[in-house]
N, C-alpha and C positions, 0 to 999 in steps of 0.2 A: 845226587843230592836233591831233596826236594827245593821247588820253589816257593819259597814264602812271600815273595809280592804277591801270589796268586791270591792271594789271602787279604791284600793292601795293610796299609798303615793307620794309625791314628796317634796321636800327636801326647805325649806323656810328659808333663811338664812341659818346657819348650824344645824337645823332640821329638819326630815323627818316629815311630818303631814299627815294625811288625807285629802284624797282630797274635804273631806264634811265637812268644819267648820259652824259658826254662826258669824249674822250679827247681830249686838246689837241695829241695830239705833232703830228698832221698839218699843224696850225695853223706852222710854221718850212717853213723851204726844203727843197729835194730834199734826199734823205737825216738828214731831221732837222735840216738844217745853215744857217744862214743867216737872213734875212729871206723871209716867205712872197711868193707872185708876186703877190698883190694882197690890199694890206696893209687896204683897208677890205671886200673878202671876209671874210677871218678875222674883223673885229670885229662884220661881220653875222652870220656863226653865231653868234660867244658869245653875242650881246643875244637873236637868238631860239633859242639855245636854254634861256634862262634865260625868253623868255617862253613858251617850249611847257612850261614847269613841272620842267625839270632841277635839281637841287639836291644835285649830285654830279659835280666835275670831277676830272678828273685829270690832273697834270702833271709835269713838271719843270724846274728851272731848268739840265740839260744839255739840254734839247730848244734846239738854236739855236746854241750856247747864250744863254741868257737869253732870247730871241726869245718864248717862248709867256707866259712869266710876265709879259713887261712888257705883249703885247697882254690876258691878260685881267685886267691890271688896266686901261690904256686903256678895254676895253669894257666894264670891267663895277664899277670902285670908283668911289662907295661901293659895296659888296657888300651884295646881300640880305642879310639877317638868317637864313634857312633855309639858305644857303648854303656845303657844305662842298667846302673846297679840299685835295684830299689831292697830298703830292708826292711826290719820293722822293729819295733820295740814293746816292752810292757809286757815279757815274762824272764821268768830264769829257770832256771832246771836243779832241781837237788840232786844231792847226792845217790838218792834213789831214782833218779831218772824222771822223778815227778815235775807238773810245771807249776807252777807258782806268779801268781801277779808280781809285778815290779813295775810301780803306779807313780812312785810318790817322786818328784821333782829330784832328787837325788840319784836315784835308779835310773829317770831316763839320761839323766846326764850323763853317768857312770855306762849307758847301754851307748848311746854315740861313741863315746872316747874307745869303748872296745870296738865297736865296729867301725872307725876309723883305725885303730892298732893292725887288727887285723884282716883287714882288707886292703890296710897299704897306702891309703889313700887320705886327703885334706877336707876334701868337704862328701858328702853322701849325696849322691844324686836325688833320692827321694828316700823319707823316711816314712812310714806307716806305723802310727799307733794302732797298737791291735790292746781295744778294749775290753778291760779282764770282767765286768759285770757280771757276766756267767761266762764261764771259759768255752761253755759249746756253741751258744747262739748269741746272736743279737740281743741284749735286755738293756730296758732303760734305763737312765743314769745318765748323772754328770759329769763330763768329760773337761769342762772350763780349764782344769787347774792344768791337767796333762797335757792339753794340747798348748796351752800357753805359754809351758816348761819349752814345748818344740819350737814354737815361734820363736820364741826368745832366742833358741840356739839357731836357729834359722838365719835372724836379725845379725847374729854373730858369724855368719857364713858358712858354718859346717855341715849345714842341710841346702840344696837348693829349692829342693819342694817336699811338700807335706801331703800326706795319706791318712786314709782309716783303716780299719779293718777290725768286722765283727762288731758290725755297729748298725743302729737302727737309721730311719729316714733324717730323727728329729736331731739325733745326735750330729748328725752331717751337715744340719744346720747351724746348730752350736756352734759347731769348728769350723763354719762359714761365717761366721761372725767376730773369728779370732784373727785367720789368715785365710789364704787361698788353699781348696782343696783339691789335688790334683787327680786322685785316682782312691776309691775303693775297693775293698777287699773282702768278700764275702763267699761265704756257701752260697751257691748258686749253679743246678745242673735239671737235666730232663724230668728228673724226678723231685726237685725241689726248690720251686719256682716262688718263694714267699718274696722275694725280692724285682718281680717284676717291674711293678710301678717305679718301685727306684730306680732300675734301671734305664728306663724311658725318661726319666725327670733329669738324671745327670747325661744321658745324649744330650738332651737339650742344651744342659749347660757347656756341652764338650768335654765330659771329665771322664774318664776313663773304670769301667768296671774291668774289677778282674777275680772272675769268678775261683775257687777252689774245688777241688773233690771231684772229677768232674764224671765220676763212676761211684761215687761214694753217697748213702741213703738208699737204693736201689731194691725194693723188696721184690723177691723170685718172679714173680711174674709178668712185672716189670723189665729183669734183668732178662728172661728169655723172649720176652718180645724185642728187646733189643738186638740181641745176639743171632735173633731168627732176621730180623730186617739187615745184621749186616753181614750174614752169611750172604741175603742174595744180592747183597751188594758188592760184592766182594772184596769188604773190609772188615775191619776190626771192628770191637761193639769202640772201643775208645777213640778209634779215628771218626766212628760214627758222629760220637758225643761231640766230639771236639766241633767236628763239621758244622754241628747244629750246633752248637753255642757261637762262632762265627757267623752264624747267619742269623740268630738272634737278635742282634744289633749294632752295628755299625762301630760302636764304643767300647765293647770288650774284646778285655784283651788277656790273651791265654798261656798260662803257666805251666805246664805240664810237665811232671818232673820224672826222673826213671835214674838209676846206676848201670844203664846199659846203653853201650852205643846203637845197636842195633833198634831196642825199645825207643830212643832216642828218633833218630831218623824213619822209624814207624809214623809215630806221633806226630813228629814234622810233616807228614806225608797228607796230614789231614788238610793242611793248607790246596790241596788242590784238588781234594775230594769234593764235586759237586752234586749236591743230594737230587733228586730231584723232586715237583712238586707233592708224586703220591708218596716220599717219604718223609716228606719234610709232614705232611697231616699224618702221618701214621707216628712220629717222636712228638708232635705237641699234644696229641692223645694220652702216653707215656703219664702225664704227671698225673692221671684223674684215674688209674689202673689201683 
């Protein structure tokens, strides 16, 4: 099993986690949508990846929907004790598999109470609004009313800590001025670095980024520069990725998600991958390709 100390911790709400958790969305059918193609695949990752020492999932209860939250509680309640489950809320899925905002104070209510049904569980470790503004990036707008839906339910217990996700600098301020914000959730990888500054501004404050995609925007030339540096590395281009996102900044912290145990502990493996200096300058090059 790989080691993920090697990788250290940083503190997610009020616990320390590894910086190498898991992304569940994979874990549902194509496009997110459905039941997975082999439903005790799925629950063989969560068990190992919770015995390779992960203590940091991430999910939703629109992945499927419902689909990822009921398999990791299947695989995995009762739930370790170290174990934090962050989710998010502010979409749903139609009938066509389409995603859809679900914004308004009703919706996120009705988004807890399902991701409390089906995850098994009394209060949610962390919740992450993910802001529909423009459903692919970050765009401005006001967040006031949605984040204050969550504090509320927060003040109620059913949240310990609050998130964003898909949200600008200013917005993060907003929702700094409603409650505390623990961790956000953005694109962010070698090839799409718009979120830099922010990410150095919340180190400061201790709050945890947690990048997505993290091979995802990659235009070919790009991608074969990568895949040529971790050939001679003798890695993966995504262990690569990971590696340097880890080294990045001390505050991210990484989701990577797969329906394979083997991709699984791949991934994990990035935790002990040390780049060294001429390649760490040949991937900060990457985004200006």
């Amino acid at each position: 099993m790989p080691d993920l100390s090697k990788a250290g911790t940083f503190t997610l709400g009020d616990r320390p986690v590894h910086r190498l958790g898991y992304g569940a969305m994979q874990l549902a059918g194509p496009g997110v949508f459905g039941p997975p193609k082999d439903h005790d695949q799925a629950l063989a990752v969560l068990r190992d990846a919770i015995a390779a020492g992960v203590d940091h999932i991430d999910t939703s209860d629109f992945y499927g929907p419902h689909v990822t939250n009921r398999i990791i509680r299947e695989a995995l309640s009762p739930y370790p004790a170290n174990l934090t489950i962050v989710t998010k809320l502010g979409a749903t899925r139609g009938d066509d598999a389409s995603w859809n905002p679900a914004q308004s104070p009703d919706d996120l209510k009705r988004g807890v109470d399902d991701n409390l049904r089906n995850l098994g569980i009394e209060t949610i470790d962390v919740v992450n609004l993910r802001v529909m503004h423009s459903p692919f990036a970050p765009a401005e707008g006001p967040i006031a009313e949605q984040f204050s839906t969550l504090a509320d339910l927060q003040r109620q217990g059913l949240i310990r800590h609050l998130g964003l996700s898909n949200v600008t600098a200013a917005q993060v301020r907003e929702a700094q001025g409603i409650a505390a914000v623990v961790c956000v959730q953005n694109l962010y990888n070698l090839a799409n670095r718009d979120d830099d500054a922010l990410i150095d501004s919340l180190a400061d404050e201790g709050i945890a980024y947690v990048p997505f995609f993290p091979l995802g925007g990659f235009n070919p030339l790009q991608s074969n520069r990568l895949n040529n540096l971790a050939e001679r590395l003798g890695a993966t281009p995504m262990q690569v990725a990971l590696a340097w996102l880890l080294r990045r900044s001390p505050n991210i912290l990484l989701i990577p998600g797969t329906s394979s145990v083997a991709h699984l502990r791949e991934n994990l493996a990035a935790a002990e991958l040390e780049l060294p200096e001429d390649a760490v300058t040949e991937l900060n090059a990457i985004t200006a390709s």
